[in-house]
N, C-alpha and C positions, 0 to 999 in steps of 0.2 A: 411573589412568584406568579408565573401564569398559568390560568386556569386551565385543566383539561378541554373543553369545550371552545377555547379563547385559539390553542395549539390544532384542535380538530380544524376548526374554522381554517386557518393557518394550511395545514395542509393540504384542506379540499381548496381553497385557493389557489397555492400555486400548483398545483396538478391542473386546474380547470383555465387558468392564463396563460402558465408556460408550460407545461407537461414534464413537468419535472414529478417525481412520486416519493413523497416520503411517508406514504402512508405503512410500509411494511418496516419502518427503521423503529427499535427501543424509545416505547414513549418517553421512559424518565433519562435517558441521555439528549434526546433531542429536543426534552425542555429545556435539561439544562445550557444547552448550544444557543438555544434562542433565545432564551432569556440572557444572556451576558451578551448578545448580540443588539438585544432591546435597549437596556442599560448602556452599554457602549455609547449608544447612537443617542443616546438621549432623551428619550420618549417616555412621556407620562401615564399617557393611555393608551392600552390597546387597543384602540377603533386607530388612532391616529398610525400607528405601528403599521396597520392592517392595511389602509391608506393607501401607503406609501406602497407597500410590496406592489400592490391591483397598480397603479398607475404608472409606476417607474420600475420599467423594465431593469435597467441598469444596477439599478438598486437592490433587484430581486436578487439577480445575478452576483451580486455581492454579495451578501445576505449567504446565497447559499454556498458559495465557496467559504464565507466563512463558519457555517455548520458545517459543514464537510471535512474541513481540514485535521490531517490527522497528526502527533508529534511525535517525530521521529529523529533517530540518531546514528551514526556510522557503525557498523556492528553491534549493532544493539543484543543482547544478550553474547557474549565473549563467548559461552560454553556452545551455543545452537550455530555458529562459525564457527567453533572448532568443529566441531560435527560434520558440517558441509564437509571443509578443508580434506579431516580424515577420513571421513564413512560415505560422501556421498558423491563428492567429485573426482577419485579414482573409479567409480563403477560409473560413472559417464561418461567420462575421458574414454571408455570404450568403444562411445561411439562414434562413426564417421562426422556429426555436427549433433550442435548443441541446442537447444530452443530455451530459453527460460522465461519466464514469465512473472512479472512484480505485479500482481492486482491490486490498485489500492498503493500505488506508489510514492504516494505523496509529492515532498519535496527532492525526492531522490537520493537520499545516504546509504538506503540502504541496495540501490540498484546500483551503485559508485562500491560498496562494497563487495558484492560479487562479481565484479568488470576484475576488482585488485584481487580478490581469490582464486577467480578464474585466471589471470595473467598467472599468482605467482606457481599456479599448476600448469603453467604449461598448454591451456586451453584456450583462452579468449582466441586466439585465431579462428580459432573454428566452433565459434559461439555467437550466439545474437539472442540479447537482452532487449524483451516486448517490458514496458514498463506502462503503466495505462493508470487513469485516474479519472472521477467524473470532475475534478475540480480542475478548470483551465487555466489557474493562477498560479497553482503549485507546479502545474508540470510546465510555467514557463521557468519557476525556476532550477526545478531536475536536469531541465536542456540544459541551462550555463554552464552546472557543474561548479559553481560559486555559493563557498558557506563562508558563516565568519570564523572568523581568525580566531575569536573569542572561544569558537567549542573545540577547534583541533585535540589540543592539549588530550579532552576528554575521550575524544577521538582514536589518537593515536594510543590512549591506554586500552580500551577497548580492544585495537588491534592487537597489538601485545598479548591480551588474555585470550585472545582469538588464535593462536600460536602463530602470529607476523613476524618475520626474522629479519625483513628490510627495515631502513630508515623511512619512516611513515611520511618524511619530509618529500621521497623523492617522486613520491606522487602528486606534487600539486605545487603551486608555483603563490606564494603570497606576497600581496600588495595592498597598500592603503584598507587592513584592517580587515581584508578576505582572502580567503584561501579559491582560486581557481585550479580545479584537476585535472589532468594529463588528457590531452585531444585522443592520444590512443586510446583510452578508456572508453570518453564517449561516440567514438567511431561503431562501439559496436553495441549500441544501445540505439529503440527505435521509443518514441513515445508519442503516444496517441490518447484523447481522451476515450474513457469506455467507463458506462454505468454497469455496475454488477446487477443492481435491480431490474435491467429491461432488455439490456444488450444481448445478445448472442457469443457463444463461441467465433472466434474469427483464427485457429489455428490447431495444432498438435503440437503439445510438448514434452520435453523429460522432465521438468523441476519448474510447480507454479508456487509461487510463494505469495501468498497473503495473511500478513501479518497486523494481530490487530486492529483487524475492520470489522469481523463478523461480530463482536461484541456489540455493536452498536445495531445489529438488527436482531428483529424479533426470531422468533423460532421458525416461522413458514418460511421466511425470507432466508436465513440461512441454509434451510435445503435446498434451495431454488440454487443458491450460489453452489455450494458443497455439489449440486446435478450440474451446473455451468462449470467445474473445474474437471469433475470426472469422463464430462463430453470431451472438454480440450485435453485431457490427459493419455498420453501413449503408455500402454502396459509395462509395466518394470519403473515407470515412472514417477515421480515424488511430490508429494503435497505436505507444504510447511504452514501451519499456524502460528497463529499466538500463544503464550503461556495460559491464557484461560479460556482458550476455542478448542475444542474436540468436531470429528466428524463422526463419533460415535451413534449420537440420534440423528444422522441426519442418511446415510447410505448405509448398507447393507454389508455388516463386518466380516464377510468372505473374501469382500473384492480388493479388501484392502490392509494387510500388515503397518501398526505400528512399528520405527525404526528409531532403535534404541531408545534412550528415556528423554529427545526431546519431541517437539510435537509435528514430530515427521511422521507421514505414511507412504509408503511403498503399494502402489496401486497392481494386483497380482492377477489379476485376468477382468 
């Protein structure tokens, strides 16, 4: 494994070549990121490892899209979609338009799943899905809207326990072992890269969802984020975690109402 002082090195590196910063992210997950990235790639020694990031840009950049990348699935958690479906997107639908926002969006299933919950409410017309990532790789492939054929199956159960009442088939179109999703869908999704760690607010919305990212940074870094959703956030509007992220230590429990028992909050003035 690599040494603490081996992983320091490492990150005052690439912050001081490319300005990239991972010094606020969970030291024992981003070892473990780097080291299967290490091993991967074949390297014996860590000076040779360290080398290579310092010299070859390209490589860094590889490198870090592949620490970064997060694994996701199409309605991941069935019961936190049902939730959307009944408790969260009739009290949006009230509004004149819709803003939402996927932080940390990965490879996109789960932005492909609020386009289809939003359709079968009756909303996606008057919705536009920001979906952002600092990883350039994943979000070329969220643009395609092409997964494999292979995880449908899993997919379409999923929807199902999501309470889906269409044929899960007639959202997407399969060929040679992928499944591509309906153009209407992605017409109404914008995707852009954005670091949570240094970026800015660049909007106002009703519903930001970041799901299973904050786990991976330390505690200061996660208020930093949790103060960057609460800037983008319009009052009466909704903030989704993960199953084991809370905004409890991080903002001031006035401002904001947990909504019902998943890890939704209702931001209240």
């Amino acid at each position: 494994m690599i040494e603490d002082i081996e992983l320091e090195t490492l990150i005052n590196d690439v912050y001081e070549y490319y300005g990239f910063d991972f010094g606020s992210y969970s030291r024992a997950s981003l070892k473990r990121r780097v080291y299967r990235v290490y091993q991967l790639d074949g390297f014996k020694h860590f000076h040779d490892f360290l080398s290579r990031v310092r010299t070859d840009a390209e490589y860094c950049r590889r490198m870090i899209d592949e620490i970064t990348v997060n694994v996701t699935e199409m309605f991941r958690d069935p019961s936190f979609y049902l939730t959307l479906r009944k408790e969260i997107l009739p009290l949006l639908g009230t509004k004149p338009f819709i803003r939402i926002w996927h932080a940390g969006c990965s490879t996109g299933e789960e932005v492909y799943s609020m386009a289809i919950l939003l359709y079968e409410a009756g909303l996606l017309h008057k919705s536009l899905l920001y979906a952002t990532d600092v990883n350039a790789s994943v979000l070329e492939t969220a643009k395609s809207g092409i997964f494999p054929l292979r995880m449908i199956k899993d997919y379409a159960d999923n929807y199902r326990d999501s309470g889906g009442q269409e044929d899960f088939s007639n959202y997407y179109i399969a060929n040679y072992g992928y499944a591509k999703f309906n153009q209407n869908l992605a017409e109404k999704m914008v995707y852009s890269q954005h670091n949570l760690v240094s970026d800015t607010s660049f909007n106002e919305f009703d519903l930001i969802l970041c799901r299973n990212v904050l786990i991976y940074f330390d505690n200061n870094l996660q208020k930093r984020v949790v103060k960057l959703f609460d800037d983008s956030l319009a009052v009466l509007g909704f903030l989704a975690l993960g199953t084991k992220e809370t905004i409890k230590y991080s903002i001031s429990q006035s401002k904001y109402k947990q909504f019902d028992k998943e890890k939704i909050w209702r931001k209240i003035k």
